[in-house]
Every structure is written in C-alpha cells, then in structure tokens.
TIPAKOL-280606 format. One record per atom (N, C-alpha, C): residue number from 1; residue in three letters; atom name; x, y, z. Coordinates in nm, 2 decimals, decimal comma, always signed. Layout:
<atoms>
NUM/Ala/CA/X/Y/Z
...
</atoms>
This chain:
<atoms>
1/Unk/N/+0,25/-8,15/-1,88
1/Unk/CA/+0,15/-8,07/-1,95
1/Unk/C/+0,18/-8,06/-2,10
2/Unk/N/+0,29/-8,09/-2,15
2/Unk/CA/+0,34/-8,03/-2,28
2/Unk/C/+0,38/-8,15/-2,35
3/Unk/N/+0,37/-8,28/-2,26
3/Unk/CA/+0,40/-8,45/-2,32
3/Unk/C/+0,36/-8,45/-2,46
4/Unk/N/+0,21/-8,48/-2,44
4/Unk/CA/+0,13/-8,48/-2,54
4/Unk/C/+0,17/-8,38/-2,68
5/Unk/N/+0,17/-8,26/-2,64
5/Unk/CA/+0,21/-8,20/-2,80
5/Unk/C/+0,35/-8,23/-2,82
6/Unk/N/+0,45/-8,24/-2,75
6/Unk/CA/+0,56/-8,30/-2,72
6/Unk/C/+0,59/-8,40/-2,81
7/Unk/N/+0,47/-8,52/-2,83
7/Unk/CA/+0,48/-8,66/-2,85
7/Unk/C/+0,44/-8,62/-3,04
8/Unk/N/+0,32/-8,54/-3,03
8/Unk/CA/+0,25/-8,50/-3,16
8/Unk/C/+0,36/-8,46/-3,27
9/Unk/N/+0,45/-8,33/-3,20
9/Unk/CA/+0,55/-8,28/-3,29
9/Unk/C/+0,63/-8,38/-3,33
10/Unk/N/+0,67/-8,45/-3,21
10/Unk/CA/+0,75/-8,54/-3,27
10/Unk/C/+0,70/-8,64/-3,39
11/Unk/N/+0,57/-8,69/-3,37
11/Unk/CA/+0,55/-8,73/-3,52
11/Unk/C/+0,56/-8,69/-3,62
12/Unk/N/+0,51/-8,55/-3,61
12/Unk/CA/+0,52/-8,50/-3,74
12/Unk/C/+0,61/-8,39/-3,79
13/Unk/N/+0,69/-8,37/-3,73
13/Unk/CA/+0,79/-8,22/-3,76
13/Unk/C/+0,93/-8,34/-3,78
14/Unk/N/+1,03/-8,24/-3,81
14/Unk/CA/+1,13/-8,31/-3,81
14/Unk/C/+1,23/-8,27/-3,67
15/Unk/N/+1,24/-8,44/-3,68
15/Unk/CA/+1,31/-8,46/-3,51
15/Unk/C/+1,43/-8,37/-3,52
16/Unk/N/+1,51/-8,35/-3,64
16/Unk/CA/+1,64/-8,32/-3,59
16/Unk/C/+1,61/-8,17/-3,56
17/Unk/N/+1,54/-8,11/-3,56
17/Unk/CA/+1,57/-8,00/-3,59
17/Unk/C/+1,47/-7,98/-3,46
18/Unk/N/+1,37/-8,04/-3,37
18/Unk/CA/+1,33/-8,06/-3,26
18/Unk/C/+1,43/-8,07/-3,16
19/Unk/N/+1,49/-8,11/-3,18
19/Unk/CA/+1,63/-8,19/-3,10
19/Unk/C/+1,73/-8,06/-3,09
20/Unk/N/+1,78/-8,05/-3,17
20/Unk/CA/+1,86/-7,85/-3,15
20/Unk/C/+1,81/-7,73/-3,15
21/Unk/N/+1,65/-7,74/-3,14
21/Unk/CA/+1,61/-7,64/-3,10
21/Unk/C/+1,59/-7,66/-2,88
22/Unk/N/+1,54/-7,77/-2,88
22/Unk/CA/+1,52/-7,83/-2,72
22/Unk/C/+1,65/-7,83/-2,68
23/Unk/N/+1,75/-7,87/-2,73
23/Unk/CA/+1,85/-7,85/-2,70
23/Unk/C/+1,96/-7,70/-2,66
24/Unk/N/+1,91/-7,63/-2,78
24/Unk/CA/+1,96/-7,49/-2,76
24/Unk/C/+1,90/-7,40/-2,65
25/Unk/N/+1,77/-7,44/-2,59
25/Unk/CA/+1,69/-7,36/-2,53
25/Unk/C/+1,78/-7,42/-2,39
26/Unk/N/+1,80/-7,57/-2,39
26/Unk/CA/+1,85/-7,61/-2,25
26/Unk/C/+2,03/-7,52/-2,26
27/Unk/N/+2,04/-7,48/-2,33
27/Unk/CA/+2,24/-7,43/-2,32
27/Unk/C/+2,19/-7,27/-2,24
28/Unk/N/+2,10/-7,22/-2,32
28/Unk/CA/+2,07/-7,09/-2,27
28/Unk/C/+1,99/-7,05/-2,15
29/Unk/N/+1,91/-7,16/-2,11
29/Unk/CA/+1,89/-7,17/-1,97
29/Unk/C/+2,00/-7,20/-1,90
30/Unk/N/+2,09/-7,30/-1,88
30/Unk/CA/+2,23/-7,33/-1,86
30/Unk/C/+2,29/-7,22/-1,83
31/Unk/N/+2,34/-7,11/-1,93
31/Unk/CA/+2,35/-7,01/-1,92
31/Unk/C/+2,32/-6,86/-1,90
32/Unk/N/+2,18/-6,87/-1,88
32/Unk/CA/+2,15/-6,75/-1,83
32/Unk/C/+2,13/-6,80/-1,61
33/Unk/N/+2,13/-6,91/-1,60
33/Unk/CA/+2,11/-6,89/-1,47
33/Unk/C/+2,28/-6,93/-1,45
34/Unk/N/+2,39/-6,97/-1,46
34/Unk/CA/+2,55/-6,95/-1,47
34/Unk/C/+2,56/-6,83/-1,43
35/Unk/N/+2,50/-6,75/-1,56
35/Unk/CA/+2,54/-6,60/-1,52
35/Unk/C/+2,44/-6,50/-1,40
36/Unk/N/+2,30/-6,50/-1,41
36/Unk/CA/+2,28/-6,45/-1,29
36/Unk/C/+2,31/-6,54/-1,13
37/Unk/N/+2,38/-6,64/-1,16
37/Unk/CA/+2,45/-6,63/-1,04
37/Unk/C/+2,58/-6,56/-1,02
38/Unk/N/+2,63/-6,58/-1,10
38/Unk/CA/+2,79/-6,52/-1,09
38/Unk/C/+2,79/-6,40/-1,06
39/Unk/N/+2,67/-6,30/-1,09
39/Unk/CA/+2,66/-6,14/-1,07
39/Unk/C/+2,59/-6,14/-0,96
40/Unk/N/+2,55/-6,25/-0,87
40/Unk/CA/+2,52/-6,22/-0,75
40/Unk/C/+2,36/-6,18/-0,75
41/Unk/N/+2,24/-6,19/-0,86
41/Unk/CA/+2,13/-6,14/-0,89
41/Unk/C/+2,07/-6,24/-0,88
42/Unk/N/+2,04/-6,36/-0,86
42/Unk/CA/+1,96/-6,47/-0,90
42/Unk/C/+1,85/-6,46/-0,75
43/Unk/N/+1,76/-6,48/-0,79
43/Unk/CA/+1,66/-6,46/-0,72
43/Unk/C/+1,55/-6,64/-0,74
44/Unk/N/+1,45/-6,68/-0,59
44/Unk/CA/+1,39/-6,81/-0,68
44/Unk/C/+1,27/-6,80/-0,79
45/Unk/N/+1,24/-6,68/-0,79
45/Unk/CA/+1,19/-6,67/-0,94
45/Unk/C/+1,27/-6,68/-1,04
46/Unk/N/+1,36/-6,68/-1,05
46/Unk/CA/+1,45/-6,69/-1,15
46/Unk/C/+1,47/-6,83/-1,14
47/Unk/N/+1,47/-6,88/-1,10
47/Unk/CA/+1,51/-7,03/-1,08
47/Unk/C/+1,35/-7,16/-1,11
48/Unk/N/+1,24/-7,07/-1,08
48/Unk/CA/+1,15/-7,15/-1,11
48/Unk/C/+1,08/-7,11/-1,23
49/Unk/N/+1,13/-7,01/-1,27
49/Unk/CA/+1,10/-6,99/-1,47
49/Unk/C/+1,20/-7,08/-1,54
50/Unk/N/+1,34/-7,03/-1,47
50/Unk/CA/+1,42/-7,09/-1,57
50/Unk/C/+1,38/-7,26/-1,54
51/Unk/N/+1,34/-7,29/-1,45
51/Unk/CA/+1,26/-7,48/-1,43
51/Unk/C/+1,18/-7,49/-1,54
52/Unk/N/+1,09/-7,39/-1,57
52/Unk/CA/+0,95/-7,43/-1,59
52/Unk/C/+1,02/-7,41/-1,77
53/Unk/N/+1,12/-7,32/-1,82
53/Unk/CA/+1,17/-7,33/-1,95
53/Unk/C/+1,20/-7,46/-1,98
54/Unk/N/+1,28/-7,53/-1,89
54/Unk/CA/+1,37/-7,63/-1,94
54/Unk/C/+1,27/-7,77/-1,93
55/Unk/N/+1,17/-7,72/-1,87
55/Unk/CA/+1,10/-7,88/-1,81
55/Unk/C/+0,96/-7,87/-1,97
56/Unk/N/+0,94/-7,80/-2,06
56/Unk/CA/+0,90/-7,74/-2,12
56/Unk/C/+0,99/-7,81/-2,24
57/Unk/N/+1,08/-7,75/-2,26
57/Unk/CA/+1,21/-7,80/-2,33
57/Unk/C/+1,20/-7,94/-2,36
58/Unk/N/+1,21/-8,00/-2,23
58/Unk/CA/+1,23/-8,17/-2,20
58/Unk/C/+1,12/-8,21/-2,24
59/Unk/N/+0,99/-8,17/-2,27
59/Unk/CA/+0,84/-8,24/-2,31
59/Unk/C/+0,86/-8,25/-2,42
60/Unk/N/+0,94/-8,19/-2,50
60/Unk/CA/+0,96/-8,17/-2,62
60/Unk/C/+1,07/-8,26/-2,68
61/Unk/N/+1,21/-8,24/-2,62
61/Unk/CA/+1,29/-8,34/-2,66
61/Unk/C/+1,31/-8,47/-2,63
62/Unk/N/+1,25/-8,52/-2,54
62/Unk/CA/+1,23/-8,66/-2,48
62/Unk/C/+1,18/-8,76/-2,60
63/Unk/N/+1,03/-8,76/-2,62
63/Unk/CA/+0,97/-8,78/-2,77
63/Unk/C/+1,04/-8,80/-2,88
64/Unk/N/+1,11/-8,70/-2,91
64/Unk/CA/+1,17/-8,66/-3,05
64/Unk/C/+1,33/-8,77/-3,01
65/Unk/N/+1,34/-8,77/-2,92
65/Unk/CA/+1,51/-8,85/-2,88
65/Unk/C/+1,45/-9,00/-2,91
66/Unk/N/+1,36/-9,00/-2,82
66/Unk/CA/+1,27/-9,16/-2,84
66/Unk/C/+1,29/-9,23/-2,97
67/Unk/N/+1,25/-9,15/-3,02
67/Unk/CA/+1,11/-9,19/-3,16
67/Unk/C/+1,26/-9,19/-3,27
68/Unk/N/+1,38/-9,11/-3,23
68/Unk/CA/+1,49/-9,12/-3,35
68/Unk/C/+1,57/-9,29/-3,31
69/Unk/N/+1,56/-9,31/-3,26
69/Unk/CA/+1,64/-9,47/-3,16
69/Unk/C/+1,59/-9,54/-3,32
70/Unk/N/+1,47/-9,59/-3,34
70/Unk/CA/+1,44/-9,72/-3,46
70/Unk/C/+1,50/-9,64/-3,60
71/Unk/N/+1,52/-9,54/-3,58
71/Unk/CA/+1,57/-9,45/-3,73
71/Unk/C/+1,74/-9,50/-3,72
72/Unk/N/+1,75/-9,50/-3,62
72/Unk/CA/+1,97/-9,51/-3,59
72/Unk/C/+2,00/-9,66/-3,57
73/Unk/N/+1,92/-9,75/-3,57
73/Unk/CA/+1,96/-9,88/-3,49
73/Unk/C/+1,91/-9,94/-3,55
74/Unk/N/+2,01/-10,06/-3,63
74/Unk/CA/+1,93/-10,16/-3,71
74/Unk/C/+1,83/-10,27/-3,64
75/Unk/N/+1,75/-10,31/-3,66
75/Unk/CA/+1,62/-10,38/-3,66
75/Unk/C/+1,64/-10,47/-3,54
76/Unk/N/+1,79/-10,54/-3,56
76/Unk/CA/+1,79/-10,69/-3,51
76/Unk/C/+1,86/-10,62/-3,34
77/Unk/N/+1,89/-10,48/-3,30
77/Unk/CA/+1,98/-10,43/-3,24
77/Unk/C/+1,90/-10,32/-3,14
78/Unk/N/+1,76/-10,33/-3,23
78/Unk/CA/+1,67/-10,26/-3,13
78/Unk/C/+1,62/-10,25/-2,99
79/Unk/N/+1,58/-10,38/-2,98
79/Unk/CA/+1,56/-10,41/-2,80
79/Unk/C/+1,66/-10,37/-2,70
80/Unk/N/+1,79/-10,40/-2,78
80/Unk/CA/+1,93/-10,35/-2,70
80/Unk/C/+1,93/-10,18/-2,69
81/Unk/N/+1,92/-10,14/-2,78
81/Unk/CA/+1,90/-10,00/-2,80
81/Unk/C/+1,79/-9,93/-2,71
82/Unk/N/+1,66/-9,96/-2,73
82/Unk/CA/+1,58/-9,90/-2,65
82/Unk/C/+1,57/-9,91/-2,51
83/Unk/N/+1,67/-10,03/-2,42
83/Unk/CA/+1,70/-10,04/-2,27
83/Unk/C/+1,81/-9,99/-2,26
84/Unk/N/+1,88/-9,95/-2,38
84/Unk/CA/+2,03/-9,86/-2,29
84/Unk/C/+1,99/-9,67/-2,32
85/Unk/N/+1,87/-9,69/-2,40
85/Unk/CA/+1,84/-9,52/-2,42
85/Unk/C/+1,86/-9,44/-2,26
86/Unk/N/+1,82/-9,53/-2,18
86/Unk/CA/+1,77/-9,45/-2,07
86/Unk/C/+1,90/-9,42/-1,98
87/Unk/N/+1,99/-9,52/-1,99
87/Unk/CA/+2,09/-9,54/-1,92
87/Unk/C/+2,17/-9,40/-1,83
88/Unk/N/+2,20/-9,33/-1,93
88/Unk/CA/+2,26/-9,25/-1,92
88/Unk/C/+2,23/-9,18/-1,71
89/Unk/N/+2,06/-9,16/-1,75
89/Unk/CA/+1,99/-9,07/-1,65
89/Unk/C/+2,04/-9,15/-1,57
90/Unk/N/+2,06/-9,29/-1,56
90/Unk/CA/+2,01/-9,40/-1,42
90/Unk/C/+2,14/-9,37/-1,37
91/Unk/N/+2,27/-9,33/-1,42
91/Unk/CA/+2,41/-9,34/-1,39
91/Unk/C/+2,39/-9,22/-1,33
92/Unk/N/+2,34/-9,11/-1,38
92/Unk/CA/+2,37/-8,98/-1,24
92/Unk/C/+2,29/-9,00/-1,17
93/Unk/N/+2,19/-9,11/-1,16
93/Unk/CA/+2,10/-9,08/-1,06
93/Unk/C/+2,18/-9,18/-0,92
94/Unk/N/+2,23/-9,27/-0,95
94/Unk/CA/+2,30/-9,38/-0,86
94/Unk/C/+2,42/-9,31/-0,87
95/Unk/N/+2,49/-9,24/-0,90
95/Unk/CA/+2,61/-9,13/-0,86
95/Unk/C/+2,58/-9,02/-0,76
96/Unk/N/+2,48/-8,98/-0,80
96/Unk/CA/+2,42/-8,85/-0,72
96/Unk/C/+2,42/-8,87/-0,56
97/Unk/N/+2,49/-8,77/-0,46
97/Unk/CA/+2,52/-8,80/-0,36
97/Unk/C/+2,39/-8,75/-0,29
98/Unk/N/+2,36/-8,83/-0,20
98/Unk/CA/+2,19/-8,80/-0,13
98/Unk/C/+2,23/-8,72/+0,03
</atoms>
C-alpha cells in the first residue's frame, strides 16, 4: 500500500535520513513488543499493529536501501552489487527451520 510513496520519497528526500528513521521505527517496534511480552501483556492486537508499523516501515526503507546501492558501488561493480543486495533475506530464509 505504501510502496509507491515509499518509492516517491525515496527519489526525492534524502535516503539517509529515510533509512534511520525506517530503521529507528523497526528497533522500537523490536522493542516495544520484547517488552510487552516479557510483562506478560502482549495481546494479538498488539502484534498485528506492531505488523502493520514495521511493514509500513519496510515500504519505506526497501526503496531508499535500493536506490543508495548505484550511490556506494562503482559503476563497473554494479551488476555484482545489485544481485548480492538481496542476499542477506535469502540466507534466513534457507536457514529458517520449517
């Protein structure tokens, strides 16, 4: 739902500061549902706001992560760069016990 403006900001705003704010929002979801579990309060509303923050979040920094790759990576080093961007996800995904 939020790709699109997602993709927009990232043209025009500055990434870095896209990027630690997306980012800061994902520590504090991180940690607000850490902590209402630990007190024993966590309810699945609580679990499907704190979804809908971070998936929210991710429309936003995905884009902005993208679009910085041709800014960090010299020219001749790019193709290489843009097929290991993703890598990371594919390794917990083939880790992840089913």
């Amino acid at each position: 739902m939020f790709s699109l403006i997602g993709g927009l900001a990232a043209d025009r705003a500055n990434r870095r500061m896209i990027l630690f704010l997306t980012q800061s929002i994902s520590l504090l979801v991180a940690f607000v549902l850490g902590i209402l579990t630990l007190i024993g309060v966590i309810q699945l509303w609580h679990i499907y706001l704190l979804s809908a923050i971070q998936a929210s979040a991710m429309a936003f920094d995905l884009p902005a992560r993208q679009s910085l790759v041709p800014n960090l990576v010299p020219r001749e080093d790019l193709p290489n760069a843009s097929h290991s961007n993703p890598l990371p996800l594919v390794w917990v995904r083939l880790s992840a016990r089913h």
